[in-house]
C-alpha positions, 0 to 999 in steps of 0.5 A: 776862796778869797783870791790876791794880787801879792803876797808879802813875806817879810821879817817882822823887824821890818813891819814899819816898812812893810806897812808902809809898802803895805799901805801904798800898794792897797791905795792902788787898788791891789789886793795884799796879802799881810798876815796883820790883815789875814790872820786872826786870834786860832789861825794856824799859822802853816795853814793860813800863810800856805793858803795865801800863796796859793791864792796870790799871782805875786809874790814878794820878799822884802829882802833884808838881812833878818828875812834871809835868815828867817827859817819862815822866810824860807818856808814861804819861798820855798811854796811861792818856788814851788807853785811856779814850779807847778806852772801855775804862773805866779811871779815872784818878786825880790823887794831890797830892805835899805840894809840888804844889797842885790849881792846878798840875795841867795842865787834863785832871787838874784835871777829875777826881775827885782825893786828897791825900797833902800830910800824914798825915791826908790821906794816910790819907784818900785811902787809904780813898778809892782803896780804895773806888773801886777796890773790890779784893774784885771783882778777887779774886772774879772770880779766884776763879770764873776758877780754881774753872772752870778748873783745869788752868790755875791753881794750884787743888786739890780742897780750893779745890772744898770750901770753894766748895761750902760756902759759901751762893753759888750763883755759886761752885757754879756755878764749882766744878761747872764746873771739877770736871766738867773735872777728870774724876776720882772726887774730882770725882766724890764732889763733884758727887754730893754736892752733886746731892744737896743740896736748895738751889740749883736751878742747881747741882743741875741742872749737877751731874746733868749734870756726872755724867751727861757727863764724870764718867760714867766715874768713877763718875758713873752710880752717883751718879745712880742712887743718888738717882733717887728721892731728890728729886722734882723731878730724876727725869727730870733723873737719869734723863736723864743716866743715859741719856745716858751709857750712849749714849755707851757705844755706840749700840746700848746696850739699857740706854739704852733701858730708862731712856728707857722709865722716863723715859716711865713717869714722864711718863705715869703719874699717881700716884707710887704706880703709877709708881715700882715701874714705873720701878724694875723697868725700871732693875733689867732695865739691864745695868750694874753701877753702875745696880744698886748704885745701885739696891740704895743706894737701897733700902737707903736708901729711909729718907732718900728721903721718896718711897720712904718714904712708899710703903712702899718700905723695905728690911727686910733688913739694910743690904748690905756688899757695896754699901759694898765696891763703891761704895769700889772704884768711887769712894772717897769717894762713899759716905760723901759721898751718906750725908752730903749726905742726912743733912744734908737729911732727917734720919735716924738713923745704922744699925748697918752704916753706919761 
């Protein structure tokens, strides 16, 4: 159900005002509702201006001597009291027409916070009035976060999930890793990766290993989480821990769940990092899944951006292998160069020769 900013009652002798107001206030981004935008060629009239109460959070009457003896006027008053009655928060608003006077108003209006159209000052005047009251910037927010969670119910794409992923707003993080995890694909896949790599925003870091360890596992999850099990300290056991929920889900009798709950344990109850980290990682190496392996083989390659495995002396001295590239593009296009980017951007370090 579409939702507004404002509903507008008025008188139609007064439609050149009303558009005018009409169309200055849409300019500002806020949603009205007009019955010469809203109602079509069959609509019942009844229906359709109830439903357009209902789902506005202001409304206004243009106030003029024909509006306050219109009998639909009235109607539409008597809903907007109504709805304000109920608690449901909608405000309602008095707009003076240049013909009407603040003591022409019936008692219920005349109680209420108002504005003024009787000439061109006042008109602009009470433009930047309802524009602050109404504050159209929130409606388009929530908007925003209900799309980004929801994608296969709004006209989002994956360009929508970049930029809200870009932006320094962990409410939009958390809405974009929502919807992406929903949207199961390796695209999806790429982003969630990415951004569990990115050191800032414990919130979204945290949802995307999740994400990546649940309804991403099967596209490409599982290798994203296994190439950056070492790369931050504070999410070992949160990559760990999803990579072993996720070869669960593979059946029960998975061996290679095992294993990573065996690392998990190794991790907990081993003191120094110099004693636990080669542990962890010879029992990921026994996991039979190729994605835990590549991602193995990624982090060794790329233990130079993983402060932990460098600082251990963990670096791989052999040339970087093609072969981890061929297969991460095979496996999920993109994810590669998006696990590179995301970690050059938080520990730098320089490009390699084999790296395109």
């Amino acid at each position: 159900m579409k939702s507004y900013d404002l509903f507008i009652s008025y008188s139609h002798s007064d439609r050149p005002l009303v558009k005018r107001l009409v169309e200055a206030l849409s300019r500002r981004g806020i949603r009205c509702w007009w019955d010469t935008w809203e109602m079509k060629p069959g609509d019942v009239l009844r229906e359709r201006v109830n439903e357009g109460v209902e789902n506005a959070s202001h409304y206004i009457v243009v106030a003029s001597r024909d509006s306050l003896a219109s009998t639909w006027v009235q109607h539409e008053l008597n809903a907007a009291f109504l709805r304000q009655l109920e608690g449901t928060g909608i405000k309602i608003i008095p707009a003076l027409a240049p013909d009407c006077d603040f003591s022409d108003l019936p008692i219920d209006l005349r109680m209420r916070f108002g504005v003024s159209l009787r000439d061109s000052a006042a008109f602009a005047d009470a433009i930047v009035k309802i524009e602050h009251s109404i504050q159209p910037s929130h409606r388009l927010r929530a908007e925003r976060l209900r799309m980004l969670r929801n994608p296969r119910a709004a006209s989002v794409g994956i360009a929508d999930y970049t930029e809200a992923l870009l932006e320094h707003d962990l409410q939009l993080h958390h809405a974009a890793i929502s919807g992406l995890a929903k949207m199961q694909t390796q695209r999806a896949t790429v982003l969630c990766g990415a951004r569990s790599a990115n050191m800032w925003g414990c919130g979204p870091i945290e949802a995307s290993i999740k994400a990546l360890g649940g309804p991403l596992a099967k596209s490409g999850g599982v290798l994203a989480l296994s190439s950056l099990v070492f790369y931050d300290s504070r999410y070992i056991s949160h990559r760990l821990g999803a990579i072993a929920t996720a070869l669960r889900r593979e059946g029960p009798d998975d061996r290679g769940a095992a294993l990573v709950d065996e690392a998990i344990a190794a991790h907990g109850s081993i003191l120094t990092a110099q004693s636990w980290v080669p542990v962890v990682i010879s029992i990921l190496t026994s996991v039979g899944n190729d994605d835990v392996q590549m991602g193995l083989r990624f982090m060794r390659d790329k233990a130079h951006g993983m402060p932990m495995l460098r600082s251990l002396g963990l670096l791989d001295p052999s040339p970087p292998d093609s072969m981890v590239k061929e297969y991460y593009e095979e496996r999920c296009p993109g994810l590669y160069d998006g696990l590179l980017g995301e970690m050059r951007n938080s520990w730098k370090f320089p490009d390699e020769a084999g790296d395109d």
